[in-house]
N, C-alpha and C positions, 0 to 999 in steps of 0.2 A: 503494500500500500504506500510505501513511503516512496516509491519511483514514480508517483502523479506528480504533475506541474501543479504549479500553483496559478489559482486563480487570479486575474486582473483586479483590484478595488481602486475604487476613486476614494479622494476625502475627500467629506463632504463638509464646506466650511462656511454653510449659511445654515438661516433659521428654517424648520419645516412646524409649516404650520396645516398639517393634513391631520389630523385627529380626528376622530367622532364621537359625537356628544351618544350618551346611552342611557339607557333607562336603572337607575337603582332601587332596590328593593329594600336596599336599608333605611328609606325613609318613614316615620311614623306613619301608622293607617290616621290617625287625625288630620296631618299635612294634606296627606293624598287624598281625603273626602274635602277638607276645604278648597283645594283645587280643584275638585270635580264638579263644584255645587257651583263656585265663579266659572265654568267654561260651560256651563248648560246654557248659561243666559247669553251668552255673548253668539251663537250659532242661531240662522234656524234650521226649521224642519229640515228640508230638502238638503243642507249640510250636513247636520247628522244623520240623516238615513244614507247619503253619502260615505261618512266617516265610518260607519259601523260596516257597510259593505266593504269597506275598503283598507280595512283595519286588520292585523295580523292575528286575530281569533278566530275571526270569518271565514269557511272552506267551504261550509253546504250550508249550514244554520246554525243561528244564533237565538239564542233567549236575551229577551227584549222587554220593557217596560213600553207600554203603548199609553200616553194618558191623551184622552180625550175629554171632550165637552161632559159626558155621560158620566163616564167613568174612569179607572186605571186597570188595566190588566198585564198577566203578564203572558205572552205570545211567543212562539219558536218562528221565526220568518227564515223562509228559504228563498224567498225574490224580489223581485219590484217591474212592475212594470212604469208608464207613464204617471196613471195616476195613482196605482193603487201598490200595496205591500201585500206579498203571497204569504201566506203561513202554513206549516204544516200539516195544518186540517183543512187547505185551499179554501180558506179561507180570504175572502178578499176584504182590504181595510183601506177604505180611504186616504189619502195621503192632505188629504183639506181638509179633513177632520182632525187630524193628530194634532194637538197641542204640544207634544215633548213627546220623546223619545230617547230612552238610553240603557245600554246594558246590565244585564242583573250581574250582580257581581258577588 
């Protein structure tokens, strides 16, 4: 082993600034629901039904908090068309009805 060449290295004599920011788990579950309770209001609907499709939990369905004019339930949705959200009991839900919308967690 010791008859290989050696590899080519550059030095590198500047700042790298290529990191990425990640998600920690070590933050208190109080932080993390205060933050969640300021980011419901700041979306609407059509963003977070958005967000939730398009979010790294989402592969076929998700459980869902659905609150409407009527009521609040909680639903397994597997799609969405234009106006409406599909749920696993093909179920069809308005999408101009829903007041909020967000993951059970």
């Amino acid at each position: 082993m010791s008859d290989l060449p050696r590899m080519y290295h550059n030095k590198i004599e500047k700042d790298l600034n290529n990191n990425k920011k990640v998600f920690s788990t070590l933050e208190k579950e109080e932080e993390r629901r205060s933050i969640n309770i300021n980011n419901k209001n700041n979306y609407t609907v059509e963003q977070k039904i958005y967000n939730i499709f398009n979010s790294p939990n989402y592969i076929y369905k998700i459980d869902v908090v659905i609150v409407t004019d009527t009521s609040k339930e909680i639903k397994r949705i597997v799609g969405k068309t234009k106006t409406n959200l599909i749920t696993m009991d093909n179920e069809y839900i308005p999408i101009n009805t829903i007041r909020d919308i967000y993951i059970v967690r």
